[in-house]
N, C-alpha and C positions, 0 to 999 in steps of 0.2 A: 753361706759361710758355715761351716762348721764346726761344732764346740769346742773343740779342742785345736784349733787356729788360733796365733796367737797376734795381737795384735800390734806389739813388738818383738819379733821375734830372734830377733840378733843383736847382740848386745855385746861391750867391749868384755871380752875376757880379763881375767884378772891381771895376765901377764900385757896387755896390751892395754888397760887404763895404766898399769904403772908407769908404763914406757910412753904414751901419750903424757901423763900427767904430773910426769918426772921433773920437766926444764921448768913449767907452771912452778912447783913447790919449791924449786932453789930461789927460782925469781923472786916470791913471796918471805925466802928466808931473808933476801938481801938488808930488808928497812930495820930488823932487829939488830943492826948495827951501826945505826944511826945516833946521835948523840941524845942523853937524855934532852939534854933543854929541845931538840927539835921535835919533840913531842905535843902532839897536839891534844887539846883539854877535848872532852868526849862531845860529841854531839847530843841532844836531849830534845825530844818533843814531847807536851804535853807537861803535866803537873802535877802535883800532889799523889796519890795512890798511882793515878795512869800517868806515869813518866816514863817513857822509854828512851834511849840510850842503842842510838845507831850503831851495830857491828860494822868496823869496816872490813871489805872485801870478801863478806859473806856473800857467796854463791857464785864465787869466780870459776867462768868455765876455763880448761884445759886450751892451749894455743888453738887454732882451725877452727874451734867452736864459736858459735856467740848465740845470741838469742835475737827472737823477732817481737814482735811486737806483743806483751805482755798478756798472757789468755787466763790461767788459773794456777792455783798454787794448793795443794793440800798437805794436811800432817796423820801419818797413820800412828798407832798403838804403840808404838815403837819412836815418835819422835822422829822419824826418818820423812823429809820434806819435799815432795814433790811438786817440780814446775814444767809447767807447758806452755810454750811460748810460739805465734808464726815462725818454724823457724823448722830448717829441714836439718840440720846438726847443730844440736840433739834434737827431736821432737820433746823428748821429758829426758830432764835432767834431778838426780836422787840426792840427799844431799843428806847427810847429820848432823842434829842440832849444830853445834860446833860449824859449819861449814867444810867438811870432808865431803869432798864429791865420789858418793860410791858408787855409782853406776848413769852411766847414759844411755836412753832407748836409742836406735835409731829406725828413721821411717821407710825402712826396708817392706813393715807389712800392706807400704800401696800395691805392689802387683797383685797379691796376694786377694784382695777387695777389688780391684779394679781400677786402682785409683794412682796418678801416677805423682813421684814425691812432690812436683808443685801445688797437686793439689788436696794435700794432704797441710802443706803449710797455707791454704788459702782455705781451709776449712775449718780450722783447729780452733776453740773457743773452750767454756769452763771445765774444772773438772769440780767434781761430790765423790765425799770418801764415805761410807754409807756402811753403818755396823750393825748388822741382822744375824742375831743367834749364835752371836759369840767369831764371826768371822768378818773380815771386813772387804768392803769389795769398792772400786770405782764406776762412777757414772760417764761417761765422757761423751759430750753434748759437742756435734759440728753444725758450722753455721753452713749455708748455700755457696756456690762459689761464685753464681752473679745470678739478681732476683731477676733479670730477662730470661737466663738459660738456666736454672736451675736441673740439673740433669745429674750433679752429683753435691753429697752432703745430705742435708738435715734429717740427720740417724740420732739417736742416741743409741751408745752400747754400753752394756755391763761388761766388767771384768772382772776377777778377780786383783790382786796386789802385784802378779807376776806378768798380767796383761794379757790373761787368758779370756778371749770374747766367751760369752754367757748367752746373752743374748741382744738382739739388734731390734731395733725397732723405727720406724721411719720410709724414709726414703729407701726402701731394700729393692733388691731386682726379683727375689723371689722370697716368695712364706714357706715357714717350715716351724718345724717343732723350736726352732731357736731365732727367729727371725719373725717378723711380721710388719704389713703396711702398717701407715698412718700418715695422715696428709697434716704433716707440719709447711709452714712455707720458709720457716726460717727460724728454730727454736733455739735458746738461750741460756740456760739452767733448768736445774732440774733437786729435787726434793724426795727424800721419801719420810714418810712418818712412824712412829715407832709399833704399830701396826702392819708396816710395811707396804701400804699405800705409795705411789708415786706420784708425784706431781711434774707437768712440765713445763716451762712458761716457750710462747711463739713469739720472744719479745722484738726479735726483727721482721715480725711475717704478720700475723692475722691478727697476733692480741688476744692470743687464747691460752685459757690455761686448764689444760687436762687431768685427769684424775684415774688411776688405774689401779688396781690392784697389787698382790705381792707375784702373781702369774701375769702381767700386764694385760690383764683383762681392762677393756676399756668401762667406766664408770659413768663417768658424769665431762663434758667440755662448757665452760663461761668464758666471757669476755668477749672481745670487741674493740675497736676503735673507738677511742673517746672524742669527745668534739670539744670544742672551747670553756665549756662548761663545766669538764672533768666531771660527766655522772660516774659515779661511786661502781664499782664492777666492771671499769669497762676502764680501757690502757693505753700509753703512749708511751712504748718502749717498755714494757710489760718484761724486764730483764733481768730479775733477777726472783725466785722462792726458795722459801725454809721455812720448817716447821720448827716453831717457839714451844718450848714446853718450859718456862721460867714463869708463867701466871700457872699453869695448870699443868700436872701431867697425866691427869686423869682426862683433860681438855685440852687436845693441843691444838693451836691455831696457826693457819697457813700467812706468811708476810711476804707480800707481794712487791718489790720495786716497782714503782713505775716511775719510769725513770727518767721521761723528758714531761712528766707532769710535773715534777719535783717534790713528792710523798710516799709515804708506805702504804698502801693497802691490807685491811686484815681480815682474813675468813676464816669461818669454822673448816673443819676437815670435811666436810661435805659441799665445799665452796660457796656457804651464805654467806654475803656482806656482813660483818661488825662492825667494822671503825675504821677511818684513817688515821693516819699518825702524823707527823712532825711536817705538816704542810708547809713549808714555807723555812722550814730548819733544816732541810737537806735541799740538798742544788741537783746533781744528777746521781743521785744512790744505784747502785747494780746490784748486789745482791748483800748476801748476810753470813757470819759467822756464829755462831753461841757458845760462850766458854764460859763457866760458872755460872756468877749472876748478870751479867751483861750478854748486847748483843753488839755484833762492833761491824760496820757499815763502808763498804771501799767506796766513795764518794768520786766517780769519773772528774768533778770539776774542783779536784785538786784538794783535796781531805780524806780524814777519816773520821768516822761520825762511832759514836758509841753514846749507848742507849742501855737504860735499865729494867729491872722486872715488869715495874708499872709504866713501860714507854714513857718514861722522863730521859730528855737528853744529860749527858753527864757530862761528855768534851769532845769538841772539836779537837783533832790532830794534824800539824802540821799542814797547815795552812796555803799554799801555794797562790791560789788564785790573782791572776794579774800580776805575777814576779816574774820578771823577767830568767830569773835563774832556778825556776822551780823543779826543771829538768839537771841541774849540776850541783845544787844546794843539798847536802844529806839531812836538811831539817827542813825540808820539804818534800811535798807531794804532787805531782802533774797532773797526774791522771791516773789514780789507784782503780785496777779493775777486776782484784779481787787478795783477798788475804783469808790466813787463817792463824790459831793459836797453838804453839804445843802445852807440852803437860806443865810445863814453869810457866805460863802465862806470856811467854814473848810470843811479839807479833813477829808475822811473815808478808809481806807486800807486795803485789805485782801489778805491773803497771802496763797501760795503752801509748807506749811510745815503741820509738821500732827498736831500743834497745832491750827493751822488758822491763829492765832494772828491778831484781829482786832484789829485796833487802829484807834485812832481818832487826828488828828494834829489839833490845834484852827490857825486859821489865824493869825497873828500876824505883820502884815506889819512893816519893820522897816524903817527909814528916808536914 
């Protein structure tokens, strides 16, 4: 592939979102002429400082659209909200704070890769928005399309914000200045540290977690299959890294999901064991967020877990587990499998069901 390939490279024109997105926005005028009294009192999770306050109808797609099965969500510099979801229209759909949908990728760049649109929505998994020297760029981690025949998938690529590939690394057909092997079997997320180090977890494949440079020079690989014992350095479903710099920034440490262990992993940036975290206080954790002083946790088995400087849990969110309607209820959670914050402090949510269901919480601190 080469650098300047884009990996969305067609996109709605301005005159063709409008005209797509046109019948959408009268439809959404209609309810604002509805009666006051049929007004409904607001939805609320969570309490005291963390009290969010469900948006409704944030991240409604355009008629012909929908989303697949909820993969990753980020927020760049600008507050502008990107989701990626199984789903062949749109692959990422762009959104502003507010819920204005400004732009949709579509996955026109499979020929392009070699890849054809299905399997483009059968590979599609997190993304990391990652800011190095003043520019911001994304990570975008695919999973395999079946661990018998894995023959396409388990790449990670850099972009820039406009989805310009950088570079590829993985599962590639050939090396070059912008491309190179690496025998992932099935990777997961991926990290980088404010050295510019990357990390990348194999948390559906080997249970390894890599360590590379800011040239993806390869460094250091740990991990492993853990046994019933859970030894410390070693994984079961190893799905989710980020580098915490709220104890240290002069020291910042790698926090590892592992995610069918039901704990956090913690390592130095050279991947020595320190410590585990909240054994037993998270259920199936995927990966992490860090916004000010917390760190806040998309919890697969139906929460959101948020944690503080010194790994003290602070709240459980939205709760869902064993509700029957935890897929329909806006004050609940199914299966969160990944979130993030913008600059106001609201969350953003995306979910492992086949509709994605993003949704957006407003912060709403209460007394």
């Amino acid at each position: 592939m080469k650098s300047n390939e884009y990996l969305f490279p067609h996109r709605l024109s301005r005159r063709d979102f409008l005209r797509t997105a046109g019948a959408a926005s009268a439809a959404l005028a209609v309810p604002s002429l509805s009666r006051a009294e049929d007004a409904q009192p607001p939805v609320r999770i969570g309490s005291g400082y963390h009290t969010y306050e469900a948006v409704p109808e944030w991240g409604r797609l355009p008629e012909g659209m929908k989303y697949g099965f909820g993969c990753g969500v980020i927020v760049d510099s600008k507050d502008r909200v990107f989701v990626t979801s199984r789903s062949t229209s749109p692959c990422v759909a762009i959104f502003d704070r507010d819920g204005k949908l400004l732009e949709t990728w579509s996955d026109d760049f499979a020929g392009k890769i070699g890849f054809t649109t299905d399997q483009v929505k059968r590979t599609a998994h997190c993304l990391y928005l990652s800011k190095e020297g003043g520019q911001e760029f994304i990570y975008w981690i695919e999973n395999i399309n079946d661990a018998k025949t894995p023959k396409f998938g388990a790449r990670v690529y850099k972009t820039d914000l406009d989805g310009k590939v950088l570079y590829t690394i993985g599962n590639v057909e050939k090396e070059g200045s912008t491309s190179q092997k690496f025998d992932w079997t099935n990777p997961t997320d991926v990290a980088v540290a404010p050295n510019g180090d990357i990390y990348v977890v194999d948390g559906y494949g080997s249970q390894r977690v890599s360590r590379f440079d800011k040239n993806f020079t390869h460094l250091k690989t740990i991990g492993g299959h853990s046994t019933k014992s859970k030894e410390h350095g070693l994984f079961n479903t190893c799905h989710g890294v980020w580098i915490n710099t709220l104890r240290s920034k002069e020291e910042p440490e790698v926090y590892i999901a592992d995610r069918a262990n039901g704990r956090i992993e913690v390592f130095s940036l050279a991947l020595e064991y320190k410590r585990t975290l909240l054994d037993g206080e998270v259920r199936n954790p995927c990966c992490f967020y860090q916004h000010k002083d917390k760190i806040y946790v998309p919890d697969l088995a139906s929460r959101v877990t948020i944690i503080d400087a010194e790994d003290k849990l602070v709240a459980h969110l939205g709760d869902g587990k064993d509700k029957p309607d935890n897929k329909t209820n806006p004050a609940l959670f199914s299966a969160p499998h990944a979130l993030c914050l913008d600059s106001r402090g609201d969350l953003y949510v995306v979910e492992w069901v086949d509709f994605g269901r993003p949704r957006k919480f407003k912060h709403t601190p209460q007394a």
